[in-house]
N, C-alpha and C positions, 0 to 999 in steps of 0.2 A: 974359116967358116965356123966351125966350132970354138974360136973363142968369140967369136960375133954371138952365137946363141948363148955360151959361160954367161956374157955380159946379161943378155938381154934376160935371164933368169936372177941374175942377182939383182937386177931393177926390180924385179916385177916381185922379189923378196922382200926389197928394201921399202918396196911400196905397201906390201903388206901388215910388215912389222909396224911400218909409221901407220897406216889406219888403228892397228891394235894398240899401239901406245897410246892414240888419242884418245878410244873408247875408255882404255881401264884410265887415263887420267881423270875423263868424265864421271866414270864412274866411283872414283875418290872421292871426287869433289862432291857427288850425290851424298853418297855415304856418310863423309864427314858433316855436310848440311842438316843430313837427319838427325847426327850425332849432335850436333850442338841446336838446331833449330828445333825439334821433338819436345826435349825437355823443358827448353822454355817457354814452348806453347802449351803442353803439359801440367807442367807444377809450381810454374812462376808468374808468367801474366796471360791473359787476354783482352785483344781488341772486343769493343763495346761500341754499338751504335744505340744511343739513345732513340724509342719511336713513340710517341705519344708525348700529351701535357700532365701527364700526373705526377714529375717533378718537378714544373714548374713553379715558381720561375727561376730557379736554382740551377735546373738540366732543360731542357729544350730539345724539343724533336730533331731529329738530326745532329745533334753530339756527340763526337769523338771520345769514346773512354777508354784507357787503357787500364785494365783491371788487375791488381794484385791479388792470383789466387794462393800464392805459399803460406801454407799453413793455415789458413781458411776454407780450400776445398777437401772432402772428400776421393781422392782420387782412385778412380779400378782402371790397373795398369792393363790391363789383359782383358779388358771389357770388349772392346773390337774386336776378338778374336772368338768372343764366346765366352768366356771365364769370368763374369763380371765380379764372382767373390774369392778366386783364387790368391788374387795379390795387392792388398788391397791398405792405402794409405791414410790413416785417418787426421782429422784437422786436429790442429793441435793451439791454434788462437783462437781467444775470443775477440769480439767484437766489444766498442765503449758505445754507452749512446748515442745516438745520435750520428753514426757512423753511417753513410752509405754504400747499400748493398746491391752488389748484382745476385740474381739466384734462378732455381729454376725453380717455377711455379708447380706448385704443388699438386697442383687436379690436374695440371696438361706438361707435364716433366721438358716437352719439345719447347716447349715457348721458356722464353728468358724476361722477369721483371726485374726493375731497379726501383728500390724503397730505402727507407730510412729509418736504420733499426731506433725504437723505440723502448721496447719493454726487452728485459733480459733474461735469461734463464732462470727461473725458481719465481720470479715475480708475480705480483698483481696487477694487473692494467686496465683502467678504469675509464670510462668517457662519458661525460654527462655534461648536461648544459654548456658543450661546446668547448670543454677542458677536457685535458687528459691528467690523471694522477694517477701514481706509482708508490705500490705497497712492495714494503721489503724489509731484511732484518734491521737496517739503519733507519727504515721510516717506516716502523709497523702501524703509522695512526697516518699514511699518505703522503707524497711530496708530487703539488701540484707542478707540474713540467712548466719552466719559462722557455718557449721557441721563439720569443720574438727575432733570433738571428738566423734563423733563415723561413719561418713563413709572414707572408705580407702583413702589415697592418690590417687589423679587421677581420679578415679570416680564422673561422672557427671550423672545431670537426667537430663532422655533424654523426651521427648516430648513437647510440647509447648501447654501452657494452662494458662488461665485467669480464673479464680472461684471467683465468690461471694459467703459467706458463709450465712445462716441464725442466727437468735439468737440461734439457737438447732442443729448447725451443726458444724463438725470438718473436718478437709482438714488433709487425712492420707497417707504416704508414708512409701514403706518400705525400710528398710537400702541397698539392695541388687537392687539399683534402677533398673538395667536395664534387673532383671528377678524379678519384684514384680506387682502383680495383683493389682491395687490400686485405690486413688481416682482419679487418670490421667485416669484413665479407665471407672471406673464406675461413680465418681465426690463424692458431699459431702458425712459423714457419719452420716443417723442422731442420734441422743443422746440417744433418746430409745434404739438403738440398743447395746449398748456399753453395758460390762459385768465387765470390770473391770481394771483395772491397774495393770500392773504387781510390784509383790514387792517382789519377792522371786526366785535366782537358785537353787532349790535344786538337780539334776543331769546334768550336773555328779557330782559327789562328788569334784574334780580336781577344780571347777569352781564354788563350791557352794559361794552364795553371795547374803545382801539385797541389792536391786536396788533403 
């Protein structure tokens, strides 16, 4: 009778043990998840749903973008916790013209736009009669922008504007000039704000491509 109960205590051990193995396996595989999946949500890319036409017809509502943010974003490791200046990574690329950007808009930090950087840091950026032109130390007398490769035939941008940029600002337009919320509107974009570059179509499938 007592080795009848020995047994029936060592089941009900061996049943314990095997629960607990499965949990801290579980909890491995959490672990290690975060360890590898964190940082590359963190410092290297982010998913992008394009919403609106003001990339158009280049990006399209509902577009799948995978965005490269390494060395592009400003990152604050310890912002979630409360510390947003404690630990804190700063971008270390520039952007080339004509490069498109995801970033956080500047008067509403929640909302996320996608534009097409235009003017660069130190510059002049100009818009009149429907052109845009770019004052800088290689063109201090202006270099009128050719877009023909990616806005449509006929398309003009419309508003008239004079911008001086800072060393930490970027002058952004977006392809769909004459319905795009932009820097015509609001003016420069500063550098902080920027999250990344886009470097990936992945939907629709029709259209997948790196940028």
């Amino acid at each position: 009778m007592e080795k009848q109960n020995s047994n029936m205590f060592e089941t009900d051990e061996e049943v314990y043990y095997g629960v607990g193995s499965f949990l801290w396996e579980v909890i491995k595989v959490f672990f290690w998840a975060l360890v590898i999946i964190v940082p590359i949500r963190v410092f290297l890319f982010q998913p992008f749903f394009v919403q609106g036409a003001s990339m158009e017809p280049n990006f399209k509502d509902g577009d799948y973008l995978i965005i490269n943010e390494f060395g592009y974003k400003m990152t604050n490791i310890l912002d979630d916790f409360g510390f947003p200046h404690l630990f804190t990574i700063g971008s270390f690329k520039d952007f080339n013209r004509n490069d498109v950007a995801v970033f956080r808009y500047p008067r509403d930090p929640k909302q996320f736009f996608i534009k097409r950087i235009i003017g660069l840091p130190g510059e002049k950026v100009k818009i009149e009669n429907g052109r845009v032109t770019i004052f800088n130390e290689q063109n201090p007398e202006g270099l009128m922008l050719d877009e023909k490769s990616f806005l449509p035939a006929g398309l003009i941008t419309t508003s008239s504007v004079m911008t001086e940029l800072g060393d930490d600002e970027y002058f952004v337009l977006g392809d769909n000039r004459q319905f795009s919320h932009d820097s015509r509107a609001w003016g420069p974009l500063p550098k902080e704000d920027v999250v990344g570059k886009v470097l990936i179509r992945a939907w629709p499938l029709s259209k997948v491509e790196i940028l």
